[in-house]
Phi, psi and omega in degrees: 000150185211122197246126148226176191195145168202162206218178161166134198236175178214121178267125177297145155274004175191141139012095182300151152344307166194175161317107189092014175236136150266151218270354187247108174315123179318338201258340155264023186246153176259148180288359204040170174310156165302112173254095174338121166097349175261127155251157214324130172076013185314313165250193182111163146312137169209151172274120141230183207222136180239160176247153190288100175312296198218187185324297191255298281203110181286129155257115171303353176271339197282154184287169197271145168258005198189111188218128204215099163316122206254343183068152165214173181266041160184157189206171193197144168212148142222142193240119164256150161195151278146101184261167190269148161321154185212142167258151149001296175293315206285323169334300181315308202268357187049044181254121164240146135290140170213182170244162206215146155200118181243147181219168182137186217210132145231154195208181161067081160196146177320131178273119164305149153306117203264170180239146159233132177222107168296344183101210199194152180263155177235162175224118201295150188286186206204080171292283201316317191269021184090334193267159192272174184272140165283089202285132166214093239286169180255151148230138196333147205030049148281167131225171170305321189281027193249012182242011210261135180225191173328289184327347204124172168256159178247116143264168201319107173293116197290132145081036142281352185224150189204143178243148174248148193239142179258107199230175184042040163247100230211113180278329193320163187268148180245166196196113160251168150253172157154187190221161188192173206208102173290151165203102181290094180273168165325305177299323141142177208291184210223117175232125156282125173231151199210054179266150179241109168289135203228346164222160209195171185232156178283139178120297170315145170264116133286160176211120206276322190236144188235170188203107202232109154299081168110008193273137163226131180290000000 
């Protein structure tokens, strides 16, 4: 059995720049540890961007169009795992298994400036008199018919608008279970991983399956 844990916080000596910046440069914040069941940069603080159903209404069911991992200035980790009895042959062949639970968290960084754009309307042309069809962008509590003249009404140009959501910053814990398999090959070793993330934040990347060169837990 093998139990590890490591942590880290990184405190600023001044002040951010401006509003909606944090004093810790992205290239210096951490990303957190690898976690089984998690993919790379899985967790943490993040921007995604949903796209707008109408005037008002985000869909939140929708896959993300845009998801860009932010790093923070603190983390935490801990790992138990536990290999299984072994026979001879699988010794021989250099395989141990084992089963795992990893947990752990990254947080703590300044909530960014989001972009929200509802998109833009459109008013259909006047093929008799000539005229092009008419555009007019949204800003958050507009809708189209507050643009409606003489001419017609305007509706919604369908997937013009996207809101950014600020998610998974958090201390709370993210957690998997699963089994893997060291195997010290001819090539040199080699690790299979088989994790289920069972407890996650809105926002997280899973990952079911890992596949690791030269790596050991």
């Amino acid at each position: 059995m093998s139990i590890h844990g490591e942590g880290g916080y990184i405190h600023p000596l001044q002040d951010a720049e401006e509003e909606g910046q944090d004093p810790i440069r992205i290239s210096d914040r951490f990303f957190g540890p690898t976690m089984r069941g998690f993919d790379i940069r899985g967790i943490g603080p993040r921007i995604v961007r949903l796209p707008y159903l109408d005037e008002t209404t985000v869909d939140e069911e929708a896959d993300f169009i845009f998801s860009d991992a932010l790093g923070g200035r603190a983390y935490y980790m801990g790992r138990l795992e536990v290999e299984f009895p072994t026979n001879s042959t699988l010794k021989n062949l250099g395989l141990r298994p084992s089963a795992f639970v990893d947990v752990g968290s990254v947080w703590k960084l300044t909530k960014p400036d989001l972009l929200n754009n509802p998109g833009a309307c459109s008013q259909p042309d006047n093929a008799d008199e000539g005229t092009a069809p008419q555009v007019e962008d949204l800003t958050p509590g507009e809708v189209c018919s507050d643009f409606n003249n003489a001419d017609g009404a305007f509706t919604y140009i369908p997937n013009s608008g996207a809101k950014e959501f600020f998610l998974g910053n958090s201390v709370k814990p993210r957690l998997s279970i699963g089994v893997g398999v060291n195997w010290v090959s001819p090539f040199g070793p080699l690790r299979i991983d088989i994790a289920k993330a069972l407890l996650k934040q809105k926002g997280d990347e899973t990952k079911l399956f890992s596949f690791n060169v030269g790596t050991q837990f």
